[in-house]
Structure formats: structure tokens, C-alpha cells
N, C-alpha and C positions, 0 to 999 in steps of 0.2 A: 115467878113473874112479879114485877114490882107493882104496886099500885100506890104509892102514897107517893108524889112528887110536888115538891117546890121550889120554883125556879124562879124565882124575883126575890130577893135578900140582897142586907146590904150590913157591913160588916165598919167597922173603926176606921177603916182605909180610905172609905168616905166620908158618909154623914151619919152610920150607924153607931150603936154602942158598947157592942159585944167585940172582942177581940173575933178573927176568923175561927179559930179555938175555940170560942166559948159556944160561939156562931152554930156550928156543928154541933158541937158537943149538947146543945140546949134542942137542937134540931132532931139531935137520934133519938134521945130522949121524949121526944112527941110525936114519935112514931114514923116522922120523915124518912122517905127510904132513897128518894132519890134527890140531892139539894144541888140548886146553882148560886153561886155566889156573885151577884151582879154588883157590883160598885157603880158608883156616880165616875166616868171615864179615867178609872182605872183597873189595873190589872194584880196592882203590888200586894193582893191578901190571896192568891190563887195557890201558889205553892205552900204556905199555911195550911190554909182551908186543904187543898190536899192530903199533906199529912194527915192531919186531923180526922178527916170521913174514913183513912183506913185504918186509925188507930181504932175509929167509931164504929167501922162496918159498913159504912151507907156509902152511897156514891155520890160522887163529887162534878157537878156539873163545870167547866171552867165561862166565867160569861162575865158579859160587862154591860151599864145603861151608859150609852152614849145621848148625848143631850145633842140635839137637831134644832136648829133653826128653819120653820117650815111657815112660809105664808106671815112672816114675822112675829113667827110664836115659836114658843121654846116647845118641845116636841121630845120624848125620852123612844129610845129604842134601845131595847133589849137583845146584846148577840147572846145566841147561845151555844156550846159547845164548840169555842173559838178554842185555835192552835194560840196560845198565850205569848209566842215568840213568834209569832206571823209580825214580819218586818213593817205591813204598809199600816196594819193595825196597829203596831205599835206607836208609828210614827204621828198615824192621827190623834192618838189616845197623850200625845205627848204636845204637841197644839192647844188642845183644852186644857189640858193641864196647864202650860202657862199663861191662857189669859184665865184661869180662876186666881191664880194669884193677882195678875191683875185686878181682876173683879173685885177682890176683896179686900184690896189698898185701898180702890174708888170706894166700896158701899162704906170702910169706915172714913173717908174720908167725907161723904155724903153724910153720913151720920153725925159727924163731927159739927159740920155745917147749920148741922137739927137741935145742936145742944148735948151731943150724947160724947163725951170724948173715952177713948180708950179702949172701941166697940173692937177694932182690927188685933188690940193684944187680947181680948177676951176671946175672941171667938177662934184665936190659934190655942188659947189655953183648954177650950172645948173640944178642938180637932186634937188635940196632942201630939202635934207636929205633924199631922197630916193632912191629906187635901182639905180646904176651907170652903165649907158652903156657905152658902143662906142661912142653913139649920143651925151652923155652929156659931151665927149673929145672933138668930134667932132665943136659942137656949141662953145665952149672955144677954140680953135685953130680959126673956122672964126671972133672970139669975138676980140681976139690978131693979127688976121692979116693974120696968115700963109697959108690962103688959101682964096678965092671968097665966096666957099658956102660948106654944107655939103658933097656934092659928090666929091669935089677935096679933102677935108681932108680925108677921106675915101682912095680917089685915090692914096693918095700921102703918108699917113703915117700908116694908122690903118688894110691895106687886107694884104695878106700872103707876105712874103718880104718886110716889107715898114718898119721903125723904130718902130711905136706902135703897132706891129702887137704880141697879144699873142696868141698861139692858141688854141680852148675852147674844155673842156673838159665836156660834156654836157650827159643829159641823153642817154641809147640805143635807138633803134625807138622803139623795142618789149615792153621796161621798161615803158618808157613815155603811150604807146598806152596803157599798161597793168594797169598804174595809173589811165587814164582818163573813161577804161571801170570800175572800181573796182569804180568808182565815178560815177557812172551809168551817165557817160557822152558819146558823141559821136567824136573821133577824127578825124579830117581833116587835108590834106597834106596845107597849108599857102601858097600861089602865087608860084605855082609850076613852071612857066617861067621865074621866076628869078634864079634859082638854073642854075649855070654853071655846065650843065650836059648835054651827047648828049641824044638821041633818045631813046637810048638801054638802058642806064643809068638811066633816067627816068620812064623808064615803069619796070626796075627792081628793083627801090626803089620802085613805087606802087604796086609790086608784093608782096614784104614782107611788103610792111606795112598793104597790105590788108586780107594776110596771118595769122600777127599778130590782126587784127581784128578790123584793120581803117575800115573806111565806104566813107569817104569823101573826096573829092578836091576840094578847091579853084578854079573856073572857073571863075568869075568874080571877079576881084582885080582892086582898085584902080591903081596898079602898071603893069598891064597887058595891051599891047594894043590889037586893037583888033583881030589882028592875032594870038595874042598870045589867048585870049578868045576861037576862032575858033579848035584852037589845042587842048588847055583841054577840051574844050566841046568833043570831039572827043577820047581824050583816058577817058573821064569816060565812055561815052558810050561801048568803045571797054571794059574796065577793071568792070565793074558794081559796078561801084564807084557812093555815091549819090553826088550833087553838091551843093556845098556854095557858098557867093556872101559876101564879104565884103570889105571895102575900104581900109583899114591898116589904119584908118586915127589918125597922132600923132600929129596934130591939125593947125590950120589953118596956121602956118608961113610953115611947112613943109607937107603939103599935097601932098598924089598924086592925089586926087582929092576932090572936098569938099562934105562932107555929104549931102546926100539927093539925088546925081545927077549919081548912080552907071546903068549901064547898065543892064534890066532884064536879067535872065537866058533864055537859047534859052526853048522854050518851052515843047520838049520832053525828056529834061532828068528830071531824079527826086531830087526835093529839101531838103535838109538836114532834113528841118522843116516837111514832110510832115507824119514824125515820134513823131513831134510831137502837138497830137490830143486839148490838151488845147491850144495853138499858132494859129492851123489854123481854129480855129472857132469862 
């Protein structure tokens, strides 16, 4: 029976830094037994990361963070165990994809505007030809100076208000949730204590996401501490939400915490996996 699973990672295909290969490979290695490789909406590190967890031994979860536009907040949800060639998933997964390149002509063009010229080749020189976040502006601005570390460029140029800031125009929650089930996957709300939202706010995105026919919440997040842990454990039980456990990990220079070392799930709620019957036997 398995007991060690991480299902939130993020690999070179997005914003991470680990090829899907090393991904794994750094994964079995800290005792990971069961890993999902979630990318920022895509899917192109999953045959990879395939390979790789059998050449590893461990099992290979296939999953993706779809980034959600929710109450005009960017909003991540996590599929898990999606069919990787499910057509209508593919199709959304391929939408986002071209307004991030969008996105990231505008923020270096916004950037440009601020005094910073050359932010759009830098931050393709960080993705290495692949999908272009925030992060890979991010990393290029502390690379040039402008800021200490990730979080101050963030702070200072990229959140609402700031010069790079553009704002995404990303799947519905209903749309995303309605891709991930049509891919006989299962969707989970992504480190739900990081969203600047109150109380009410919160438990009214998990009303219609659960409505729309999520299942799941992120309770244990590398980026969660542990009061924060204490509190989503607490509204999935109140919302009968099942529970996920993953580190968001986009690889070791920027962890929130390192593979292998994620906190169990408190014992009586029920785990994402326990739906599914080949994983926990």
C-alpha cells in the first residue's frame, strides 16, 4: 500500500526547474511513492515524467494547474488523474496557452514602459523555449538586479497595480472543472490559503466549485503553514470536500518546501487517492 504521495509539482514545461526527469528522478529519491506532475496549463512534460517514474519505480500521477478566473481573481485548480489526450481538455489547455504568450509580450511590453527593456527575451531565455510565466520575468529582474528575490519582484512590479502587472484572462471554474471531469479526472481547489479571500469568500468559491463538480482541496501545501493546514482540514470536512496533499514544488532554488518532507493528512478526512483503487493497493 502506498503511503507517501505528492500530487502538486511543477516541472521546466512551466515555471519549474527540473527537467520532468530530474523531477522524478529527485522525487523517488525522497521517498515519493506516489507523484503527479501538475504544470501551469499544460500537459507536454506527462509522457516524460511517465517514462521516468517507471524507469524510477514510483507512480506517475498524469495532472495539470489550470489557472481559473473566479470573482475576478486568478484562481489555480489542480486535475488529477486526467486522460492526457481527452480532446475537450486538450482544447482548453491550448486557449491558455495562447493568451500566456500574449501575456508576456504585454508584461514585457508594460515593463518596457517602467524603464526595464529586454524583460520578454529574458524571461524566454529562463523558460527555455517553454511556456513563459510571471516566474520566468520574475527570475530575470532578480537576475538584472531589480529586486533581492522572487517575492519582491512579484511585490514590486508583476500583482495588480505594479508596472508588469496584466490581468489574466483564464478559464471559468464551471469550464476548467467541466474539462478535467470530461477527462475522467478529478479537480482540486490548489493551496487554497493563499488566495486573498475572506471567510465567506472562500467557502463561496468552494460552494460552486463543488456545485460544479470539484471533489477536492489542497490541505496540505508546501506553501500552507500550519494553521493554515488546521483551517482547510476544517472546511473540507464542513464542505465534504476530499483532501490533497502536495508541495507545489518548482524545484529546489525555489521551494516552498523540499520533496519528500510534506506533512500527513490529518487522519479523518478522506484522501483524493482513496478513489482511486489501482494507487492504493
Amino acid at each position: 500500500m502506498f503511503t507517501h504521495y505528492d500530487l502538486h509539482t511543477h516541472s521546466r514545461q512551466s515555471d519549474g526547474t527540473l527537467t520532468p526527469t530530474a523531477l522524478v528522478e529527485r522525487a523517488a529519491a525522497a521517498g515519493v511513492e506516489v507523484l503527479a506532475l501538475t504544470d501551469h496549463d499544460t500537459l507536454s512534460g506527462i509522457d516524460e515524467a511517465r517514462s521516468a517514474a517507471r524507469a524510477a519505480g514510483i507512480r506517475l500521477i498524469p495532472g495539470v494547474e489550470i489557472s481559473v478566473t473566479w470573482n475576478r481573481q486568478t484562481i489555480h485548480v489542480v486535475a488529477l488523474n486526467v486522460d492526457p489526450a481527452a480532446p475537450e481538455l486538450r482544447a482548453g489547455l491550448e486557449r491558455l496557452q495562447e493568451f500566456r504568450v500574449w501575456r508576456a509580450e504585454e508584461i514585457g511590453r508594460q515593463l518596457a514602459k517602467a524603464g526595464i527593456e529586454g524583460a520578454t527575451e529574458g524571461a524566454r531565455r529562463h523558460a527555455q523555449g517553454v511556456l513563459i510565466s510571471r516566474t520566468h520575468f520574475a527570475r530575470y529582474l532578480v537576475e538584472i538586479g531589480r529586486a533581492k528575490d522572487l517575492r519582491a519582484v512579484f511585490k514590486k512590479f508583476l500583482i495588480r497595480n505594479k508596472p508588469g502587472h496584466v490581468s489574466g484572462q483564464w478559464a471559468g471554474l464551471e469550464e476548467a472543472v467541466g474539462w478535467i471531469r470530461a477527462a475522467g479526472g478529478q479537480a482540486v481547489i490548489a493551496h487554497p490559503a493563499r488566495y486573498r479571500l475572506t471567510g465567506s469568500k472562500l467557502r463561496r468559491l468552494i460552494a460552486e466549485f463543488r456545485d460544479c463538480g470539484g471533489e477536492g482541496l489542497e490541505v496540505v501545501s508546501g506553501s500552507h503553514s500550519q494553521q493554515d493546514m488546521h483551517n482547510m482540514a476544517s472546511l473540507a470536512r464542513q464542505c465534504g470536500l476530499l483532501a490533497s496533499r502536495g508541495s507545489d514544488y518548482h524545484g529546489p532554488e525555489n521551494a516552498w518546501i523540499e520533496l519528500g518532507r510534506l506533512p500527513a493528512l490529518p487522519a479523518d478526512l478522506t484522501p483524493v487517492w482513496q478513489a482511486w483503487p489501482q494507487h492504493a493497493a
